[in-house]
C-alpha positions in Angstrom: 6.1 15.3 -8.7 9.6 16.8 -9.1 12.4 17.6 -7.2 11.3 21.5 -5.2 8.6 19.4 -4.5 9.9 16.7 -2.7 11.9 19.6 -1.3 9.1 21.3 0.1 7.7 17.8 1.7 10.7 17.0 3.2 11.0 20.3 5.0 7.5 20.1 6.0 8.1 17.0 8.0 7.6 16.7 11.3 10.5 15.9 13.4 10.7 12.7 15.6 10.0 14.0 19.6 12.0 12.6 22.3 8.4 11.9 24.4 4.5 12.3 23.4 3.7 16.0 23.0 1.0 15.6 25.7 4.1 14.8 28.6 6.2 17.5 27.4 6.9 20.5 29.9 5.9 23.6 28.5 9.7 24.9 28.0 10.1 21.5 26.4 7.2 22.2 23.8 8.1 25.4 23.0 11.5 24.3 22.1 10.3 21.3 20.1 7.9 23.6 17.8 10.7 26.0 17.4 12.6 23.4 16.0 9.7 22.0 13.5 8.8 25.4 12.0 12.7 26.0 12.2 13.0 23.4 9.8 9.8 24.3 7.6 11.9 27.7 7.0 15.7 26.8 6.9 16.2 22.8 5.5 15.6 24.2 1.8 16.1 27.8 1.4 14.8 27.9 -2.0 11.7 26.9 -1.7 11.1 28.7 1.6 8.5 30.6 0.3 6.6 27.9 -1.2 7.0 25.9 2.0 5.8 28.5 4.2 2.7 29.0 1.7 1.8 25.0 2.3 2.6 25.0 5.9 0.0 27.9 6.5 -2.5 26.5 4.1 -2.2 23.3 6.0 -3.1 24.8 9.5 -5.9 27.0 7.5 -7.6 23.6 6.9 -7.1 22.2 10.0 -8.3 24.9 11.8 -11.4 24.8 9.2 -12.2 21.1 10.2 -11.2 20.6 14.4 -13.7 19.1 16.4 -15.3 22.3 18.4 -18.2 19.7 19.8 -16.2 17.9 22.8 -14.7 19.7 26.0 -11.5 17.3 24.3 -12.2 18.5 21.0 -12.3 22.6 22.2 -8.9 21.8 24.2 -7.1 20.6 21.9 -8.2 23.1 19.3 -7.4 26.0 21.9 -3.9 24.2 22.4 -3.8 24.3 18.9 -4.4 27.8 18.3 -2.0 29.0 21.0 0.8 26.8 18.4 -0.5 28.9 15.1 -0.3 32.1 16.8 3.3 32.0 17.9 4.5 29.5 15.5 2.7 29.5 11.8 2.0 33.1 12.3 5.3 34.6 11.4 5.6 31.5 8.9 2.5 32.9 7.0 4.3 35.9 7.2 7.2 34.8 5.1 4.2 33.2 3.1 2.8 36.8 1.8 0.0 39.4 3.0 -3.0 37.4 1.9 -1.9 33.9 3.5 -1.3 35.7 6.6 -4.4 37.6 6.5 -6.6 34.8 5.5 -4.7 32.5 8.4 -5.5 35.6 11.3 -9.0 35.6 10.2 -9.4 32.3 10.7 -7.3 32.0 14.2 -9.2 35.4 15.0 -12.5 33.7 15.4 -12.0 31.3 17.6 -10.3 33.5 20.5 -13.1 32.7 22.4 -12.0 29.3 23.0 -8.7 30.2 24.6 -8.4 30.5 28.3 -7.1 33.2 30.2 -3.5 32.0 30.7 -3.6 31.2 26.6 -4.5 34.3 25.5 -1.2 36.0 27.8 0.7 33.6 25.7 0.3 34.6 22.2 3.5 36.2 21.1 5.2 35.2 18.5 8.7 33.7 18.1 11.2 35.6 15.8 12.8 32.8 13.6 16.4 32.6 12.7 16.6 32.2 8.4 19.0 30.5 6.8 21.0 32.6 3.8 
């Protein structure tokens, strides 16, 4: 499949965590998606764009297909959502207009799932980018 492609897998691959996702504190979380996305923009500067294109059309169909049925199906999709809003956000934004737009449509509809103390916590990070 060639070589930016590989690229763009490799930087689109998640990093090991030091404990299960579900046991980190919240300071903890926040630094370990930094880190991911971090990685999704900076580990191959030339294919950013291209990486940051699949990254938000990955979260696009995931948010498509999450399990809204379950109380455990609606937390974990409202845990997701507070993730894409501060984390794949400003990726789609490196992405272009129409991936970001299509991905706050999406994330847009399914505010209602969010609790109170979610929906404070929605602002985005600013990412550092490699040259």
């Amino acid at each position: 499949y060639g070589e930016e492609a590989a690229q763009i897998i490799l930087a689109l691959t998640n990093l090991r965590s030091p404990k299960p996702r579900e046991q980190m504190t919240p300071t903890e979380l926040d630094a370990y998606f930094h880190a991911l996305f971090s990685r999704v923009l900076n580990r191959y500067p030339q294919v950013r764009e291209k990486a940051a294109r699949a990254k938000t059309c990955d979260r696009l169909q995931n948010t498509r297909t999450e399990d809204l049925e379950s109380e455990r199906g609606i937390e974990k999709a409202a845990r997701k959502l507070v993730e894409s809003y501060k984390y794949v956000v400003p990726i789609a934004e490196i992405a272009g207009e129409k991936y970001r737009a299509a991905l706050l449509s999406q994330l847009d509809k399914r505010r209602g799932i969010l609790t109170p103390a979610q929906a404070a916590n929605l602002s985005p990070v600013k990412y550092d980018l490699a040259a």
